[in-house]
C-alpha atoms as an extended CHARMM CRD file, in Angstrom:
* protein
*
       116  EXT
         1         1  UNK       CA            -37.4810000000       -3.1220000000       -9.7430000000  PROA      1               0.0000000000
         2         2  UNK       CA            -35.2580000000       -5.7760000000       -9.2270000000  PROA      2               0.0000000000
         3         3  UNK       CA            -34.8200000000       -7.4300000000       -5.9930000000  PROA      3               0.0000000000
         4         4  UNK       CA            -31.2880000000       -6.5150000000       -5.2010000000  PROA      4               0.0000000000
         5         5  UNK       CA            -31.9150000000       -2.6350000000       -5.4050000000  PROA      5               0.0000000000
         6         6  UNK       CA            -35.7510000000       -3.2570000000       -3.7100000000  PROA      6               0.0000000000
         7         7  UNK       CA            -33.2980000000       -4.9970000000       -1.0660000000  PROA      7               0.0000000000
         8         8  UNK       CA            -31.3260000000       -2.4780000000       -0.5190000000  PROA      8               0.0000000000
         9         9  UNK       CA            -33.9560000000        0.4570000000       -0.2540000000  PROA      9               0.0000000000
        10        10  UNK       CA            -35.4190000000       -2.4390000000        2.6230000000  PROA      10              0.0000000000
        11        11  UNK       CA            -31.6910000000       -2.4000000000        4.4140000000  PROA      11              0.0000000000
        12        12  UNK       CA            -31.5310000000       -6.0090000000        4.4310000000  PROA      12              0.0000000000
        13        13  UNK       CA            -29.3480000000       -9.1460000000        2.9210000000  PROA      13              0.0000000000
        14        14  UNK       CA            -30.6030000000      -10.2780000000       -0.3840000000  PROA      14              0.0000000000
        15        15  UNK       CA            -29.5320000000      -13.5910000000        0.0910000000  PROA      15              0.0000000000
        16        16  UNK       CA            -31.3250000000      -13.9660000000        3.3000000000  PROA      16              0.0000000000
        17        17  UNK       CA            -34.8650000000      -13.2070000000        1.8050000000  PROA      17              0.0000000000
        18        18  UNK       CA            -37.2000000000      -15.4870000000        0.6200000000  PROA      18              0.0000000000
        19        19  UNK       CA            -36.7580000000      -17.3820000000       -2.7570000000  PROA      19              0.0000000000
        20        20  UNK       CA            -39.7910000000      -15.4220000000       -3.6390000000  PROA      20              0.0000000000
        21        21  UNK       CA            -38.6700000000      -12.4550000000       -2.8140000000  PROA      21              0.0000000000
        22        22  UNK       CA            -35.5580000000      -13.3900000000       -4.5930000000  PROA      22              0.0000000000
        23        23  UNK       CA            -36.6140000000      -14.8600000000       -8.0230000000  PROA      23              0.0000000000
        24        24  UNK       CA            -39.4200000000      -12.1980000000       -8.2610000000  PROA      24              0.0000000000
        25        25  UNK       CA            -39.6790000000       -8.5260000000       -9.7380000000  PROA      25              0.0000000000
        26        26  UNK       CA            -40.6960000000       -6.0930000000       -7.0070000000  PROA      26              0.0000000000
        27        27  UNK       CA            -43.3250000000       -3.1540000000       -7.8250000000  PROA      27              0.0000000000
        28        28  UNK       CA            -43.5200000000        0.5250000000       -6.1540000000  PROA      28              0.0000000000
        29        29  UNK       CA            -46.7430000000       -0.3530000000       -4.3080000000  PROA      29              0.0000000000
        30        30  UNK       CA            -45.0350000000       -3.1560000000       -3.5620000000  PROA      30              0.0000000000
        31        31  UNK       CA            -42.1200000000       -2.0480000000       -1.9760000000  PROA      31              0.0000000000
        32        32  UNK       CA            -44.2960000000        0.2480000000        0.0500000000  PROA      32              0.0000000000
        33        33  UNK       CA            -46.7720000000       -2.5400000000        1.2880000000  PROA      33              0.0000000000
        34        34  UNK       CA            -43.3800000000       -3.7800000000        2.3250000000  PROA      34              0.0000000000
        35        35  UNK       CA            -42.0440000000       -0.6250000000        3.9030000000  PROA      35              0.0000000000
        36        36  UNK       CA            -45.3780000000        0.2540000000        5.7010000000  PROA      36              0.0000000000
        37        37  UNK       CA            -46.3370000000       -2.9540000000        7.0940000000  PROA      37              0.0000000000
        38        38  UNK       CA            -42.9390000000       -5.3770000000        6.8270000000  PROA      38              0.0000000000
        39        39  UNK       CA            -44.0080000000       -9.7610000000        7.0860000000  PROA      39              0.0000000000
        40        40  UNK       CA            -42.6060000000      -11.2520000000        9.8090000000  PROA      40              0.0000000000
        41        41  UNK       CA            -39.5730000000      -12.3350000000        7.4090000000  PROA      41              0.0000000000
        42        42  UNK       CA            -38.5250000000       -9.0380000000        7.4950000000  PROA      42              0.0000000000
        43        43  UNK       CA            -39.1100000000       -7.9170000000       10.3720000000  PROA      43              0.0000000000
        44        44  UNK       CA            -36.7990000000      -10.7940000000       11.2980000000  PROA      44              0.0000000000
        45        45  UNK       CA            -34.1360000000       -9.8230000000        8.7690000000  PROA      45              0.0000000000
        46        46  UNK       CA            -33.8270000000       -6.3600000000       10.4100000000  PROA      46              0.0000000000
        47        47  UNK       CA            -34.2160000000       -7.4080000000       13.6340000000  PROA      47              0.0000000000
        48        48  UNK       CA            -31.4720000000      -10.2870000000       13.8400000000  PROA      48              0.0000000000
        49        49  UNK       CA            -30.0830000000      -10.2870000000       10.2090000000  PROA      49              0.0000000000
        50        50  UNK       CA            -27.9100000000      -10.9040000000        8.7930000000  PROA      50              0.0000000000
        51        51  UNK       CA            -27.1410000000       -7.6210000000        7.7300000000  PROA      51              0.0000000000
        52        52  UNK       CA            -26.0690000000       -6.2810000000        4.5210000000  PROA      52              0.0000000000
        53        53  UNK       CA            -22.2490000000       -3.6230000000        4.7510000000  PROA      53              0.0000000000
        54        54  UNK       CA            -23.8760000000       -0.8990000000        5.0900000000  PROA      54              0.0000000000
        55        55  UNK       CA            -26.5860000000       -1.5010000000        7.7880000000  PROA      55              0.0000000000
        56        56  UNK       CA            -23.3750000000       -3.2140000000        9.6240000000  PROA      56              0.0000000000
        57        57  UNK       CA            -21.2620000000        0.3380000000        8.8880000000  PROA      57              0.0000000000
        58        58  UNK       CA            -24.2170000000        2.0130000000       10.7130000000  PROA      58              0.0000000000
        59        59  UNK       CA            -24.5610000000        0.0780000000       14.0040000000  PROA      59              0.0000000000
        60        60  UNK       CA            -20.6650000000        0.1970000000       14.1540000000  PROA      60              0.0000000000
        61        61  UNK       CA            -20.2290000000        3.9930000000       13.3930000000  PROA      61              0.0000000000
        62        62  UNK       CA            -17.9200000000        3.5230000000        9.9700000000  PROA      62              0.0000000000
        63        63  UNK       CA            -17.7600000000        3.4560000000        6.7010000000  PROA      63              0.0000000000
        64        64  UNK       CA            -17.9330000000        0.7220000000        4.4120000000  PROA      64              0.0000000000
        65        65  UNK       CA            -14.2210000000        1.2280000000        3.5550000000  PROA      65              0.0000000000
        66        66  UNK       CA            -13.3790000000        0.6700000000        7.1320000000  PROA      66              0.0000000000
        67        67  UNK       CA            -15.1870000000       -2.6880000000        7.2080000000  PROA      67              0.0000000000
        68        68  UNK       CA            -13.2710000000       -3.3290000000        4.6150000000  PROA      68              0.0000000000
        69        69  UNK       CA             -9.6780000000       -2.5050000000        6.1250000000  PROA      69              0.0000000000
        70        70  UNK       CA            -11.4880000000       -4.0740000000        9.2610000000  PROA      70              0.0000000000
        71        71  UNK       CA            -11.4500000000       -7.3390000000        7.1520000000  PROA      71              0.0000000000
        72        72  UNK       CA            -15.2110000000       -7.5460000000        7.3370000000  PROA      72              0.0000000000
        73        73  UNK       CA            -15.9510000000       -8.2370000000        3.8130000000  PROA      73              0.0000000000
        74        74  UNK       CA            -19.5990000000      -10.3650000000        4.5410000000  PROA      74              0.0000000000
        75        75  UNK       CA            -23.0500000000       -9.9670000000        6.0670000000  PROA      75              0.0000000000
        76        76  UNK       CA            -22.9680000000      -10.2170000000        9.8090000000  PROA      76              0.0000000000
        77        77  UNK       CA            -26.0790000000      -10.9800000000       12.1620000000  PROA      77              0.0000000000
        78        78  UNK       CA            -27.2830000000       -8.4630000000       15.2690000000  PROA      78              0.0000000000
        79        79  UNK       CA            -25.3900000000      -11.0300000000       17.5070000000  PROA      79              0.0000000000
        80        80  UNK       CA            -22.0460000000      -10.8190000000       15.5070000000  PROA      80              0.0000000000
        81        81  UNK       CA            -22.3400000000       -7.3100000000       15.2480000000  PROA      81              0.0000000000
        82        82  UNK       CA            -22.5470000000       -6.7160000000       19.0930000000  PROA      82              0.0000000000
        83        83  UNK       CA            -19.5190000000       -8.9100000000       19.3380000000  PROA      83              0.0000000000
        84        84  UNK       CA            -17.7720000000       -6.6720000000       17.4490000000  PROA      84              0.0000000000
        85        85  UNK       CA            -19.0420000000       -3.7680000000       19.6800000000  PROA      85              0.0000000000
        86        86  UNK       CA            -17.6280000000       -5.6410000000       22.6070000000  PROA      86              0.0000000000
        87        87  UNK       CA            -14.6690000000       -6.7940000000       22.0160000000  PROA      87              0.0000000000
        88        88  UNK       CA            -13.7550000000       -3.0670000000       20.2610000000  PROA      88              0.0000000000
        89        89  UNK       CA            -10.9380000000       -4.1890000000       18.3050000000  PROA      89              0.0000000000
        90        90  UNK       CA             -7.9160000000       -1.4680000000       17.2750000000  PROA      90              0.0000000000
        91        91  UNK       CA             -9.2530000000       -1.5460000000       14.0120000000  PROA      91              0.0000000000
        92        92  UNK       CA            -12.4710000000       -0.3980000000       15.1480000000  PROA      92              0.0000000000
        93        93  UNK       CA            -10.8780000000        2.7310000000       17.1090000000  PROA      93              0.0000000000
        94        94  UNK       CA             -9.7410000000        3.9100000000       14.4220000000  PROA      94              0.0000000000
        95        95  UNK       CA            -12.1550000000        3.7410000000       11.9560000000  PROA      95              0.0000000000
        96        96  UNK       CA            -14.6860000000        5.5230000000       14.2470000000  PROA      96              0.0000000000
        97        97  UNK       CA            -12.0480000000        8.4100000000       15.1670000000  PROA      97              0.0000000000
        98        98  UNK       CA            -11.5480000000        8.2570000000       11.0880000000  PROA      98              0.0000000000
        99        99  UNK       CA            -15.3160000000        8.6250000000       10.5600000000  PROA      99              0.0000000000
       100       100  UNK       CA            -15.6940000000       11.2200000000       13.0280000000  PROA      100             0.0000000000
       101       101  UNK       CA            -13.4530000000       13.3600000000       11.2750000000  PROA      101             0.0000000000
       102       102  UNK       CA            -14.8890000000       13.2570000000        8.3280000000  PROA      102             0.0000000000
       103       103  UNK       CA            -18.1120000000       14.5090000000        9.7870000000  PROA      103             0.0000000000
       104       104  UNK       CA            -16.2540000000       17.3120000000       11.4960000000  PROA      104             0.0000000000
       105       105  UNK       CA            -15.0040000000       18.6040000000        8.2650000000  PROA      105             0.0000000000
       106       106  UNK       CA            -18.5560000000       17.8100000000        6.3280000000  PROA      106             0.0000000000
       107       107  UNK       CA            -19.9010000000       20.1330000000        9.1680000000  PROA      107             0.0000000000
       108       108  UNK       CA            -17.0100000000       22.6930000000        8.9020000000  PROA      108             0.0000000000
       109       109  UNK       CA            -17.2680000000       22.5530000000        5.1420000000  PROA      109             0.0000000000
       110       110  UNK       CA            -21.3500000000       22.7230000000        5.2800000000  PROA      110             0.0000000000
       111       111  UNK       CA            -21.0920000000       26.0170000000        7.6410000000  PROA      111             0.0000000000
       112       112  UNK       CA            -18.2660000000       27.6940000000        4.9620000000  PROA      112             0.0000000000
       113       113  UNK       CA            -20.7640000000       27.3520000000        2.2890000000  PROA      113             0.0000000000
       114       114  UNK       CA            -23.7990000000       28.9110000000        4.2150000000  PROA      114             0.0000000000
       115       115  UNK       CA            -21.3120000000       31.9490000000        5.5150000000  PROA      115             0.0000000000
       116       116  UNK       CA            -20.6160000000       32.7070000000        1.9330000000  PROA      116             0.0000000000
């Protein structure tokens, strides 16, 4: 597969991986060696990051939309993302109230269909 969609089944930053990583084709067993027992690189990469939009969605409890209307277009790093966290800007507020809503109804909509 290529490394872009082997990146993103990994959660991390293409652009932070290793040139080999990069330049190279990456196999099934491959990408499970990977998964199963992760180098120290990625380890790393997870760890600290930088992070690709939707890992950063995650730890912030939004969607990739609302990174967007956040203004976070880019990878962040674990540190930048905790700033984030901290400082809790407006924008923030509401795109966690936002994405808890949308679960709610998910959940409502989810227990309609196993009623009927």
């Amino acid at each position: 597969m290529k490394p872009a969609t082997a990146a993103k089944k990994l959660g991390v930053y293409l652009e932070a991986t290793p040139a080999e990583f990069q330049e190279g084709v990456v196999s099934r067993d491959e990408l499970n060696a990977l998964q199963a027992d992760p180098p120290e690189w990625l380890r790393d990469l997870r760890r600290n990051g930088p992070h690709p939009r939707a890992v950063i969605a995650a730890k912030l409890g939004v969607s990739i939309s609302g990174l967007a209307r956040g203004g976070i277009t880019g990878a962040l790093t674990t540190e930048e993302i905790d700033a984030v966290k901290s400082e809790n800007p407006d924008w923030l507020q509401r795109e966690r109230e936002t994405q808890a809503e949308v679960r709610k109804e998910e959940a409502r909509l989810k227990a309609a269909r196993s009623e009927s």
